[in-house]
C-alpha positions in Angstrom: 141.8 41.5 -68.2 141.1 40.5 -64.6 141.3 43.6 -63.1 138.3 44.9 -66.5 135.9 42.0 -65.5 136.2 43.0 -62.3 135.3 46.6 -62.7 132.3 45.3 -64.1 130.9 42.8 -61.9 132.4 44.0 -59.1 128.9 45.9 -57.7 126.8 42.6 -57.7 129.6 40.1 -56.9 128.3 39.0 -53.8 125.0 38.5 -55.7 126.5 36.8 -58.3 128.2 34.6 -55.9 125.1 33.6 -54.2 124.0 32.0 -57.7 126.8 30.5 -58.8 127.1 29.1 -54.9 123.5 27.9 -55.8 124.1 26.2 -59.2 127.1 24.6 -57.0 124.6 23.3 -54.4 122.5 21.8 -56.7 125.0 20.0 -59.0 126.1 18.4 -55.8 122.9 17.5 -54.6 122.1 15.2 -57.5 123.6 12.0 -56.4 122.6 12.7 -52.7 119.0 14.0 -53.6 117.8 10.3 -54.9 120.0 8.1 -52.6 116.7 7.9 -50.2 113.9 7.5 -53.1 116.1 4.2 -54.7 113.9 1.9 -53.1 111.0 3.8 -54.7 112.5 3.9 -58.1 113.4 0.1 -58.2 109.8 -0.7 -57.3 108.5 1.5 -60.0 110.8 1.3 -63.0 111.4 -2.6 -62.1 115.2 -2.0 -61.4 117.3 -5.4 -60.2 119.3 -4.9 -57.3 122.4 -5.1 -59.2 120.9 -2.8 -61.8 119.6 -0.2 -59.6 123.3 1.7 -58.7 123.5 3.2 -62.7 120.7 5.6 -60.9 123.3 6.7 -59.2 125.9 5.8 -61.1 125.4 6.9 -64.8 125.6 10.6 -63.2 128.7 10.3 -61.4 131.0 8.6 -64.8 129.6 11.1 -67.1 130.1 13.7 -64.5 134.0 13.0 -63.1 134.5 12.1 -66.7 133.8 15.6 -68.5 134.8 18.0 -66.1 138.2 18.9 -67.6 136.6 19.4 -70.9 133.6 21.3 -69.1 136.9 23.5 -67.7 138.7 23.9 -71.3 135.4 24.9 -72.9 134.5 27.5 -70.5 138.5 29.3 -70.9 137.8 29.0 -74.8 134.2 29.9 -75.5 132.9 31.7 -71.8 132.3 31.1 -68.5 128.8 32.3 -68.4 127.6 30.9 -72.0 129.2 27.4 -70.3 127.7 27.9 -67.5 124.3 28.1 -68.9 124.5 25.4 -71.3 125.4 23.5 -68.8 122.2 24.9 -66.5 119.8 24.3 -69.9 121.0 20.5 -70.2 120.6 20.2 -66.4 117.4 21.3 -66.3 115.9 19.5 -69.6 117.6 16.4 -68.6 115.8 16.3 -65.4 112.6 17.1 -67.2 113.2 13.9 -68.7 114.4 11.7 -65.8 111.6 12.4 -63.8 109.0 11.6 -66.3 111.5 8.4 -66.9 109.4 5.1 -68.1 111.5 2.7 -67.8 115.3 1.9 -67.0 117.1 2.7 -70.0 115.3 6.0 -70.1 116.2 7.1 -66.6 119.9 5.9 -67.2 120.4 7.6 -70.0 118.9 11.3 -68.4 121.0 10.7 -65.5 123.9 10.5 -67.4 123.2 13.8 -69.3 122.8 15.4 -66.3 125.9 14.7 -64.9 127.4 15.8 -68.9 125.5 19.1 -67.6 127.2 19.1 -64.2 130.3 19.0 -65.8 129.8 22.1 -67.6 128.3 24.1 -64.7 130.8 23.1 -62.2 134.6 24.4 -63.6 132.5 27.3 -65.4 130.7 28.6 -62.0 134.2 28.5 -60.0 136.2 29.9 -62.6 133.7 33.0 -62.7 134.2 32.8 -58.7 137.8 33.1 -59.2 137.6 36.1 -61.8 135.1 38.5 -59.5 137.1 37.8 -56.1 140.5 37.2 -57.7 142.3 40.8 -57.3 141.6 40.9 -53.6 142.8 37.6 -51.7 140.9 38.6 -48.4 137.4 38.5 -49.9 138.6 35.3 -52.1 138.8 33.6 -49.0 135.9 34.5 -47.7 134.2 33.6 -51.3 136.1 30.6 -51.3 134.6 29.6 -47.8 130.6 29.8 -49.2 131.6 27.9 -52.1 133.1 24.8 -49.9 129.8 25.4 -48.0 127.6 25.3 -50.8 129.1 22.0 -52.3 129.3 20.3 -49.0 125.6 21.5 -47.9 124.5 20.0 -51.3 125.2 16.3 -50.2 124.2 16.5 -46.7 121.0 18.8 -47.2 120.2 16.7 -50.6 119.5 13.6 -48.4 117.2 15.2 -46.3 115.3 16.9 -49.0 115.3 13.8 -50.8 113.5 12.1 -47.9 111.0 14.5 -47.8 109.7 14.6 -51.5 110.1 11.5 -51.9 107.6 10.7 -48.6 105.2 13.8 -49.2 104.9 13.5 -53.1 107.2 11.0 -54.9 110.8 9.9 -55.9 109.7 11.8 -59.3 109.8 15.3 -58.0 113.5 14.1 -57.0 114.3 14.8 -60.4 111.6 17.2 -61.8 112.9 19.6 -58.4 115.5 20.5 -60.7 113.4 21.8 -63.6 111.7 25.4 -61.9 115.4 26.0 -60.1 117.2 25.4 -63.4 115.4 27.6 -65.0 115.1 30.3 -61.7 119.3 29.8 -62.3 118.7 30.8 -66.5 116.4 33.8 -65.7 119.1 35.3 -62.9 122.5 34.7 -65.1 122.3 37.5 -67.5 121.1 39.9 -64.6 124.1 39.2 -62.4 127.1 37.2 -64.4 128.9 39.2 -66.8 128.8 38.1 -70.5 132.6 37.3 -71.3 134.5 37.1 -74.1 135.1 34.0 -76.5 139.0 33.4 -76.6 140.7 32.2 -80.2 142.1 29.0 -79.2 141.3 25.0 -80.5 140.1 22.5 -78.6 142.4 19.8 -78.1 139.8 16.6 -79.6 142.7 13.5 -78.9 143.3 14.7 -75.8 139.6 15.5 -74.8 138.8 11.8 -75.8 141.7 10.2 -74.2 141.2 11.9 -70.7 137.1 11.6 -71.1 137.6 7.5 -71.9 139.8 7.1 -69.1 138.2 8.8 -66.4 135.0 7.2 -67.6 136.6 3.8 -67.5 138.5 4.2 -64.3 135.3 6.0 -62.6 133.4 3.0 -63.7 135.8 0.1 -62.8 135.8 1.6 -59.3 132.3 1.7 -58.4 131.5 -1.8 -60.1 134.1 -3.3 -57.3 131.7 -3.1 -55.6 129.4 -5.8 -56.6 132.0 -7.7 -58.7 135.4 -7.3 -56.4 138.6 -5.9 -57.4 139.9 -9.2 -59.6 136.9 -9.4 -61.9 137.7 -9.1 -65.2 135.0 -6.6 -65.4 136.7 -4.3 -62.8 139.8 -4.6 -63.9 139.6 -4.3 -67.7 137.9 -1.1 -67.7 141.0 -0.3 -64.9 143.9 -1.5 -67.3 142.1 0.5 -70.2 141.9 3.8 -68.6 145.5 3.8 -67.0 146.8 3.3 -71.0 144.5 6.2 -72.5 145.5 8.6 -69.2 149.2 7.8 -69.8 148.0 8.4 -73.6 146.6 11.5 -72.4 149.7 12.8 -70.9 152.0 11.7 -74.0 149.6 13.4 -76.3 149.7 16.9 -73.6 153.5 16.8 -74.1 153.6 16.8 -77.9 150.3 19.6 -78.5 150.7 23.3 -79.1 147.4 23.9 -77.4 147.1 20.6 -74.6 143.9 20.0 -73.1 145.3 20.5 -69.6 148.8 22.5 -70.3 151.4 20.3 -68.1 153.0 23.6 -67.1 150.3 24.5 -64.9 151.2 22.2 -62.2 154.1 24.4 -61.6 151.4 26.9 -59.9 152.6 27.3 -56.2 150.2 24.5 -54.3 148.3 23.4 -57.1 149.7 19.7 -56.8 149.1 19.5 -53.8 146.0 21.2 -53.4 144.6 18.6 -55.8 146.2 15.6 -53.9 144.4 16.9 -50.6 141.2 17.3 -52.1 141.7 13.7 -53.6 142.1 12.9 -49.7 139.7 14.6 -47.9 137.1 13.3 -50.2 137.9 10.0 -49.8 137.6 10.3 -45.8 134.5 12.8 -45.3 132.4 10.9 -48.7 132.2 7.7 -47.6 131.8 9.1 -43.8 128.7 10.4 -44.5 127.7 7.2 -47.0 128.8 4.8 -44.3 127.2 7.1 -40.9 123.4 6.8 -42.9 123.5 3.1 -43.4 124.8 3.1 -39.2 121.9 5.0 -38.3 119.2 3.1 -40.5 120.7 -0.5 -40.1 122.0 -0.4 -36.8 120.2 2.5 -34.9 117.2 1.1 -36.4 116.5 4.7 -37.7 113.7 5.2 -40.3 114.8 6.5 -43.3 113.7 10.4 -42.9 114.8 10.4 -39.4 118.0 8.9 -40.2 118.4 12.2 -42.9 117.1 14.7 -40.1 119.7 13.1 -38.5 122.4 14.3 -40.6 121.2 17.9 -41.1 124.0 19.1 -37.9 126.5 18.3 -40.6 125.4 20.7 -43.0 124.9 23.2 -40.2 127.7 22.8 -38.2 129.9 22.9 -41.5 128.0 26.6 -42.1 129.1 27.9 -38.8 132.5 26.7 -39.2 133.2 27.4 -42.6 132.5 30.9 -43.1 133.0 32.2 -39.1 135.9 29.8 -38.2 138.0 28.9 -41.5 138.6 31.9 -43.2 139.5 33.4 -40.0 142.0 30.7 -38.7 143.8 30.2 -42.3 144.3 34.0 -42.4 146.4 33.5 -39.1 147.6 30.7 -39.3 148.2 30.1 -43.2 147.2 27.4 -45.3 149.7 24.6 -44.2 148.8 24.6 -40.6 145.2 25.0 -41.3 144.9 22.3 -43.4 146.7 19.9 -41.3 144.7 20.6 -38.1 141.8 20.1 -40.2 142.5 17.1 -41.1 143.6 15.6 -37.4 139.9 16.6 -36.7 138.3 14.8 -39.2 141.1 11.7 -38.4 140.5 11.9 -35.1 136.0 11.9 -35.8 136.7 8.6 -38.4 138.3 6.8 -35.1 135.6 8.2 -32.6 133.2 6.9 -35.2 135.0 3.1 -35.7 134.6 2.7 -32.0 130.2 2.6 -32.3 128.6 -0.3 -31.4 125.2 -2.1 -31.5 123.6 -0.2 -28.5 124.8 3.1 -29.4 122.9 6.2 -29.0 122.9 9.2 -31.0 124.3 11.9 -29.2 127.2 10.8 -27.8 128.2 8.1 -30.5 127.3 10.2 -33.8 126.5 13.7 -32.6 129.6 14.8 -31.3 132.0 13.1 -33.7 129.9 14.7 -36.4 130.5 17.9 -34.9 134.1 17.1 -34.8 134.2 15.8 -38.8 132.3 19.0 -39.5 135.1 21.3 -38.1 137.8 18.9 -39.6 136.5 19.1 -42.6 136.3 23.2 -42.6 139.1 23.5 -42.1 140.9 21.9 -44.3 138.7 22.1 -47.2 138.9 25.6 -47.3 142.6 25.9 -47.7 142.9 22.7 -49.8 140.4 24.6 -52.2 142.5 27.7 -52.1 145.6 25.8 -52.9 144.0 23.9 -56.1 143.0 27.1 -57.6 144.0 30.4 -56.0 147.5 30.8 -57.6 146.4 30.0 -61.2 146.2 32.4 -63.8 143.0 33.9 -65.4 143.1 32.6 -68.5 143.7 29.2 -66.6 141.0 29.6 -63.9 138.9 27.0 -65.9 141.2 24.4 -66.2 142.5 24.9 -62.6 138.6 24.5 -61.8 138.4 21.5 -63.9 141.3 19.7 -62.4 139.5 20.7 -58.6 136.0 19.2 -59.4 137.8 15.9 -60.9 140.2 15.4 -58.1 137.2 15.6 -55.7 134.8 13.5 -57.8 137.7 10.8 -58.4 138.6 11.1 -54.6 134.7 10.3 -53.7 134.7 7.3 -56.0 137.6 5.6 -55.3 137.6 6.1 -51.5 133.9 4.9 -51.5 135.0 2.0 -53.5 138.0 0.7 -51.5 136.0 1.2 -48.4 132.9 -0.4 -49.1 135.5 -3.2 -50.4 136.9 -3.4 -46.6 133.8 -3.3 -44.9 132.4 -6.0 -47.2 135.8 -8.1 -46.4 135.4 -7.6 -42.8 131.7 -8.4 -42.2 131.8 -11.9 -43.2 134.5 -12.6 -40.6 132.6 -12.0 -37.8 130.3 -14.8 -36.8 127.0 -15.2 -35.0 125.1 -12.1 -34.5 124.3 -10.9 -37.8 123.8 -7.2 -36.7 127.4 -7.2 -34.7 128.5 -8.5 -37.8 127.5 -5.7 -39.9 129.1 -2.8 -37.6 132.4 -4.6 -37.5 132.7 -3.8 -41.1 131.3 -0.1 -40.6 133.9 0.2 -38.0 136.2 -1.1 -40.6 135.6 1.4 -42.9 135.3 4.5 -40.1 138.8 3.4 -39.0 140.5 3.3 -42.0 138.6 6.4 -43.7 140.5 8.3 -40.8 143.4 7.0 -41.7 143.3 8.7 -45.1 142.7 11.9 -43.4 146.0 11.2 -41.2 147.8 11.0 -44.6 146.0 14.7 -45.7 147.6 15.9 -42.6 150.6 14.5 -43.6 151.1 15.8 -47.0 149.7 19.7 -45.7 152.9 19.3 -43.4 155.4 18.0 -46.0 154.3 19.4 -49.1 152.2 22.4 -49.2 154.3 26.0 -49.0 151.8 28.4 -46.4 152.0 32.1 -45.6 149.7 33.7 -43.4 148.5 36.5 -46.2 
């Protein structure tokens, strides 16, 4: 069956690609895009401080939340018909955040766009893994302007969201997405083959354990951040959604048709693919979170230079990803390519721990950003190929699903813990209020390279590498 799609797509496959890179860009652009109009927003919809993260927030639970369903419902009933359901609710539920009137409204269009993003995601990489599957060289290559697209979409996002937000207004944020959605519609018949729908039933107890308790441990984690880890608030929701996932994996066991078929984690890699990706998201999200607030806060950086600021990221990551990566994992195999990769970004996160008050841009965030940009090439690029390469075809959207959750999960939680240690160590410096505020961002640099130290660690112990 992989080898028939193939033959059909096979002539626009580097177009299709480009569009299904796109819709990747996008999806991961919608928490980054409004990060610099939140001031904006609260001012205009009346948000509270403590109320104004669900912007952010409502997206990110519904998204990490639904993307294994997203993956089982684009195996059953079509990549491309997923995919563009998933597009459609995008793009309406933008519509409707930008035109938002008040809180509840904007909260609740947020949250069915990330419902959206859960659908496009798994679908869009699956259909990657079906037109480049047969030959491993190009996959890689494929693979490569995938990473590049997601990663672009964060750094790029916060730049584009500066400028709308200061040429026109934090609306057009939001209603942005409504003439590229539908650009994304008009271009999917044209180059994404159809698909078949596969006979198969969808596993409902399992879809609503998983969904509850990734949407419970998802939103546990990012309200530690305002309430602390031993609130009942935070660790309710916690308690609730270890149960249902153990649930979840009782209920995989017993199923004829499981929601996410244990078996697959047999796949060569796949395990630990999905464990590195959990890692390097946890170093390189918060990274980028923490370097913005650095250049604003303590750089004194106004908010659209401080995103201008980031665009090498984005840039850098281009040249390295597709000329560099694919190139030095062909050589040197996945193992060893990952676990330079992340030494690189380990080494950037200790580089950037050591900034200080009168720091200036070039030598204190320029060239360490070149360095996480490199690290983090390389070893997205064969952490990525480990988590889905080796899974079958009639897999490729739950191997997809299980990627996008590992890396959404891995955002959260490591952007949790390390806001957490930067809030514990600011308060412990005295007198200069300023000082104060770097030691926790150093804090939180330091210990975000340590998690990349234990990505290099697991690429040496755990994942199997040849150089094909």
């Amino acid at each position: 069956m992989l080898s028939q799609s193939q033959t059909i797509v096979q002539p626009n496959r580097w177009k299709a690609l480009a569009l299904l890179a796109f819709a990747n860009f996008l999806v991961m652009m919608d928490t980054a895009i409004i990060q610099v109009a939140l001031p904006a927003i609260k001012n205009s919809l009346g948000y509270t401080e403590a109320n104004l993260q669900w912007v952010m927030n409502a997206f990110l639970i519904l998204f990490g939340g639904l993307l294994l369903l997203g993956g089982r419902l684009a195996d059953l009933f079509g990549h491309r018909r997923i995919f563009m359901w998933g597009v459609s609710i995008l793009t309406i539920a933008s519509l409707f955040a930008g035109l938002a009137w008040n809180e509840m409204s904007l909260n609740v269009a947020r949250a069915i766009q990330g419902a959206g993003s859960a659908m496009i995601a798994p679908a869009a990489l699956s259909i990657v893994m079906i037109l480049f599957g047969a030959n491993k060289k190009e996959l890689g290559k494929a693979l490569a302007f995938w990473g590049l697209s997601g990663a672009a979409g964060g750094s790029i996002g916060i730049v584009l969201g500066g400028v709308l937000t200061q040429l026109l207004s934090w609306r057009w944020t939001l209603l942005f997405y409504v003439p590229v959605g539908i650009f994304v519609l008009i271009m999917s018949p044209r180059l994404l083959e159809k698909g078949t729908r596969k006979v198969g039933r969808i596993d409902y107890a399992g879809a609503i354990s998983v969904t509850a308790a990734l949407i419970l441990i998802v939103y546990g984690i990012v309200t530690a951040e305002h309430n602390g880890w031993q609130a009942l608030s935070t660790l309710l929701p916690l308690t609730i959604g270890a149960i249902l996932f153990f649930l979840f994996i009782f209920i995989q066991v017993f199923r004829k048709e499981p929601l996410m078929p244990l078996g697959i984690f047999r796949t060569p890699n796949l395990a630990a693919g999905n464990v590195a990706l959990i890692l390097l998201a946890a170093s390189w999200f918060p990274l980028i979170y923490f370097l913005i607030l650095y250049l604003q806060q303590i750089l004194k950086f106004e908010p659209f230079m401080a995103a201008m600021g980031m665009l090498p990221a984005p840039v850098l990551m281009a040249i390295f990803m597709v000329v560099l990566a694919e190139k030095v994992m062909a050589k040197l195999g996945m193992k060893v390519t990952m676990f330079i990769g992340f030494i690189i970004l380990g080494i950037s996160g200790l580089l950037f721990s050591g900034n200080t008050v009168n720091g200036h841009y070039w030598s204190d965030v320029f060239i360490p950003l070149l360095l996480a940009a490199l690290g983090n090439a390389l070893a997205y690029l064969p952490a990525t190929t480990a988590a889905v390469s080796e899974a079958k075809s009639e897999e490729s959207g739950l191997a997809s699903g299980i990627y996008n959750t590992t890396y959404q999960v891995g955002s959260a939680v490591g952007l949790a813990i390390l806001v957490s240690i930067a809030a514990a160590a600011t308060p412990a410096i005295g007198g200069n209020q300023l000082v104060a505020l770097n030691e926790g961002y150093q804090q939180a640099f330091f210990w975000g390279g340590m998690v990349a130290f234990a990505g290099a660690l697991l690429a040496l112990l755990f994942v199997r590498s040849s150089k094909a």
